[in-house]
C-alpha positions as a printed Julia matrix, in Angstrom:
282×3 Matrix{Float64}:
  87.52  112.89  117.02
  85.69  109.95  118.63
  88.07  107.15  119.32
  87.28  103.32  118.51
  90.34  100.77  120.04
  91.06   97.16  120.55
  87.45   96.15  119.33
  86.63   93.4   117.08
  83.12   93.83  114.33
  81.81   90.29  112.96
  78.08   91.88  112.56
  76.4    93.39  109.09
  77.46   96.7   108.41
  79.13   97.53  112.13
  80.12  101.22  111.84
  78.14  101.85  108.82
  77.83  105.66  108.08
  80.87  106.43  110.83
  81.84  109.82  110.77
  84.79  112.12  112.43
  86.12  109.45  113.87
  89.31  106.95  114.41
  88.95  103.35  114.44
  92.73  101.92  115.91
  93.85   97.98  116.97
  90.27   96.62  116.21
  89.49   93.22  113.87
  86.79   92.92  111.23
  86.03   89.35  111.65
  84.24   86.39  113.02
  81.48   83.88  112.25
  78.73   86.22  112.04
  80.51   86.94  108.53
  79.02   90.66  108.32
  79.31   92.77  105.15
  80.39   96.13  104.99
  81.51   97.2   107.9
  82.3   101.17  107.08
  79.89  101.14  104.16
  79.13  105.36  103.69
  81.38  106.3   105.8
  83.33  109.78  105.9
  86.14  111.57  107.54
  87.58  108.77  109.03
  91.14  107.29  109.9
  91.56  103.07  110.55
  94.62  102.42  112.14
  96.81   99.11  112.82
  93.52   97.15  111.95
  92.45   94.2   110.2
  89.62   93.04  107.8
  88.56   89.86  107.03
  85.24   90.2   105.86
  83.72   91.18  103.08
  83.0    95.02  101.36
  84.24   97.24  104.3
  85.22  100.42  102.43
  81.87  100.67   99.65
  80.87  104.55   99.23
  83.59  105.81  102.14
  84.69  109.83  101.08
  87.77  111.47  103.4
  89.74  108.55  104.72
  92.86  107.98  106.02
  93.82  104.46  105.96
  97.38  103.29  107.7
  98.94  100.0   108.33
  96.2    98.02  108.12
  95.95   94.17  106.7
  93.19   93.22  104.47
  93.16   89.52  104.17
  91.91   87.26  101.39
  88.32   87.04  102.67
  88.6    90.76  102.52
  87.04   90.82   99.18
  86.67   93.69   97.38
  87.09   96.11   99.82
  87.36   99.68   98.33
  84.59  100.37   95.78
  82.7   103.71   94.82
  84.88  105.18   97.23
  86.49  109.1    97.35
  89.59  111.03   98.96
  91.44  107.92  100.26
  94.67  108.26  101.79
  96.07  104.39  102.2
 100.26  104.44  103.45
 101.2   100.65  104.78
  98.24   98.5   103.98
  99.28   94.86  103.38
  96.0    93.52  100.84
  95.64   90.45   99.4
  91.58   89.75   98.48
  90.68   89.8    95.08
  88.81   92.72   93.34
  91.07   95.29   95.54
  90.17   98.54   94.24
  87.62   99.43   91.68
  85.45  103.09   90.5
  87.86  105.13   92.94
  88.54  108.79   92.45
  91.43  110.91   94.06
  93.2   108.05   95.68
  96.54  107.99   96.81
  98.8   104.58   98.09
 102.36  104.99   99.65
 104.44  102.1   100.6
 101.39   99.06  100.61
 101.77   95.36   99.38
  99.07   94.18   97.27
  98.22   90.86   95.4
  95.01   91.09   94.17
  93.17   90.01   91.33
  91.14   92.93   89.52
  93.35   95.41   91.12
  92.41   98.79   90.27
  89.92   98.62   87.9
  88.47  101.64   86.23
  89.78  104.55   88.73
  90.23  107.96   88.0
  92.86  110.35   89.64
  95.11  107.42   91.27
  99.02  108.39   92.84
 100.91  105.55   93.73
 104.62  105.46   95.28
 106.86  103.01   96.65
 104.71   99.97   96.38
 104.4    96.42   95.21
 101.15   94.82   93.05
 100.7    91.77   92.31
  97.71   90.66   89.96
  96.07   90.07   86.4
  94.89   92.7    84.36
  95.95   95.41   87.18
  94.58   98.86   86.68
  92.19   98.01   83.66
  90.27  101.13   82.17
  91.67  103.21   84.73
  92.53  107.2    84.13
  95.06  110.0    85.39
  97.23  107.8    87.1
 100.66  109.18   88.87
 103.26  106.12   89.83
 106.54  106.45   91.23
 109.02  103.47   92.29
 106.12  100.72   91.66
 107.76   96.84   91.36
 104.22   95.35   89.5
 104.15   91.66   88.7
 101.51   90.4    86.53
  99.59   90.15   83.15
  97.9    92.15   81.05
  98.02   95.51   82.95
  97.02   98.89   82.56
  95.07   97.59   79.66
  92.29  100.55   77.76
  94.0   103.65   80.27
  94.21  106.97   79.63
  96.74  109.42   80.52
  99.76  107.58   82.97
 103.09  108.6    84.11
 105.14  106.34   85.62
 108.62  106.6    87.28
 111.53  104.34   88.24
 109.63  101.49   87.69
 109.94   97.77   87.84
 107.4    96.71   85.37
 107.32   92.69   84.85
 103.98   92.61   82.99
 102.69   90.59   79.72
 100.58   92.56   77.16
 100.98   95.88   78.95
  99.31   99.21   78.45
  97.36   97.9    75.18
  95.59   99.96   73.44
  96.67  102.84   75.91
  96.5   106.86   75.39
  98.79  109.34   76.96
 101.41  107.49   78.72
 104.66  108.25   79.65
 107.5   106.45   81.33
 110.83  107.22   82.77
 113.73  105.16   83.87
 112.16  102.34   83.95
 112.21   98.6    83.56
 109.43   97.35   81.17
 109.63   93.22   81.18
 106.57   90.96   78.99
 105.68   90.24   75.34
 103.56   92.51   72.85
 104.05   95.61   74.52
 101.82   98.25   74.21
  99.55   97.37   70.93
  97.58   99.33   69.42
  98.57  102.12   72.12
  98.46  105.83   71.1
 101.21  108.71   72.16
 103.01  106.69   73.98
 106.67  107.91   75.19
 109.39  105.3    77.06
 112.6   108.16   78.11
 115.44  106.43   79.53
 113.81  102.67   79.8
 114.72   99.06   79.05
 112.46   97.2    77.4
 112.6    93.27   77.42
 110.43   90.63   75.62
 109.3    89.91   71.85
 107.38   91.98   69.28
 107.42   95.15   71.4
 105.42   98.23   70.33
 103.37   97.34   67.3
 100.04   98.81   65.71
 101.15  102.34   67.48
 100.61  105.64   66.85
 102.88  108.73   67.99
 105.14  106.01   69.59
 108.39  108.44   70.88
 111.03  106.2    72.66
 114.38  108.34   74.27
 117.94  106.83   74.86
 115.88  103.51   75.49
 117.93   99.72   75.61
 116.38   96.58   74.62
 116.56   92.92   75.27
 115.44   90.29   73.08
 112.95   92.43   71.62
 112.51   91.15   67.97
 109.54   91.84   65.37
 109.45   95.07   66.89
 107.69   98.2    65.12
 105.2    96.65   63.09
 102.94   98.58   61.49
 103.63  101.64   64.27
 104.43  105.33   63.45
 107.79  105.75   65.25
 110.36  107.94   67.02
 113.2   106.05   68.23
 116.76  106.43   69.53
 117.65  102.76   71.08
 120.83  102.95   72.25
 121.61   99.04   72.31
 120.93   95.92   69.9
 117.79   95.15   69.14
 117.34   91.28   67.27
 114.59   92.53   64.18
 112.78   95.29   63.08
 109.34   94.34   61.0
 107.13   96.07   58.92
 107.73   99.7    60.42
 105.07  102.36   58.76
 106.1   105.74   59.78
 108.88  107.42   61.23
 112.91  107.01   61.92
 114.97  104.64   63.99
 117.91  105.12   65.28
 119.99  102.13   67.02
 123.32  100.58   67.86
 123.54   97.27   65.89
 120.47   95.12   64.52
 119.99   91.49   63.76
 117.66   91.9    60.95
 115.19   94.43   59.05
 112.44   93.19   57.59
 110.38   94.87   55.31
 107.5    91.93   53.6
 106.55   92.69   50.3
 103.61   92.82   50.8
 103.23   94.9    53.91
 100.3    97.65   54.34
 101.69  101.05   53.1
 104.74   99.11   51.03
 105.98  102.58   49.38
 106.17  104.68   52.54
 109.2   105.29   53.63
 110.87  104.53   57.16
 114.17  106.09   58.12
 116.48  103.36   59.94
 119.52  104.46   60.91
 122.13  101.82   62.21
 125.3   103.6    64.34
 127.29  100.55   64.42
């Protein structure tokens, strides 16, 4: 494998096209303020380097990418791109990560804006994102021991998993399919909306009006935290094993839960005669 060390790349499209080779201690950066630097490349590794220009991963297939530092003028720096192995990065330009396939991060620090936007086949372990509207339209995403800080995120996806999760996130996983999460934190207001076979195991969920306009909602030995107006209008299968302040408007299902504050069923609700079975243990 060719070796490429201690170099820095300010010009338009430096390495474009490199292939079978491993690009360690170089920069990206200077005043000739060149665009994509490893546009088309494949089979490559970049090691313990930095980017501060613009576009440097467009198109890349096969890549191993390790501790390297993507800097705010990095922007947008993995589209289009295929078979990316990324463990340490530090990123923090906008517009991280979008149309990826079969990418997997381990242990990177990212505040981006647009992080993650429609992906498909994305595994994700022990790292940190920080960022509006992270993940959007994205599909077949694997996450374990993620601490995400944001709003609006993993809006329109399809088919998630998440584990051991620190999730501090406003409007999260609306109108979502197929997701599942386990032992997790879930922090934010109107969770999951309008979401579709969605199933919390073994979570806390914090924040008002959780969980309404669902369908095949499933939530297992879950605790909440000022969650009130929850339920409304979803088709439900709960077993919260703590207080939870209100309950509106449920349409389907049965409840199960330590104590309540309040159960409110409007006259006037959509599907008034249906029946929802709320069981209070306390």
């Amino acid at each position: 494998m060719e070796l490429i060390a201690g170099k820095r790349f300010g010009e338009e499209r430096a390495l474009y096209a490199l292939s079978g080779a491993r690009v360690e201690n170089c920069s990206f950066s200077g005043e000739e303020d060149g665009e994509s630097a490893l546009k088309e490349s494949h089979d490559i590794e970049v090691i313990h380097t930095t980017f501060h220009l613009r576009y440097p991963f467009w198109h890349t297939k096969r890549a191993v990418l390790e501790s390297i530092t993507m800097s705010e003028g990095c922007r947008a720096p993995l589209w289009y791109a295929e078979d990316i192995n990324m463990r340490g990065a530090d990123i923090t330009g906008p517009k991280a990560v979008r149309e990826c396939r079969n990418m997997h991060i381990d242990s990177t620090h990212i505040e981006s804006a647009e992080f993650c936007w429609m992906c498909r086949e994305i595994s994700m372990e022990q790292s940190y994102v920080k960022g509006e509207y992270a993940f959007l339209h994205s599909q077949n995403l694997t996450i374990h021991h993620l601490h995400l800080e944001g709003k609006y995120s993993f809006q329109y996806c399809k088919n998630i998993v998440i584990y051991d999760s620190i999730l501090n996130t406003k409007d999260a996983f609306w109108e979502c399919e197929n997701v599942t999460v386990y032992d997790s934190v879930i922090r934010g207001e109107y969770l999951a909306w309008y979401a579709r076979n969605i199933r919390l195991v073994n979570c806390h969920i914090v924040g008002t009006q959780p969980l309404c306009y669902c369908q095949g909602l499933v939530l297992e030995n879950c605790t909440m935290e000022n969650c009130d107006l929850a339920f409304e209008y979803s088709e439900v299968e709960a077993v919260i094993s703590s207080h939870v302040d209100s309950i509106k408007n449920p349409l389907k299902g049965h409840i199960t839960v330590n104590t309540i504050g309040e159960i409110i069923q409007d006259e006037n609700r959509r599907d008034a005669e249906g029946e929802v079975g709320i069981v209070v243990l306390a």
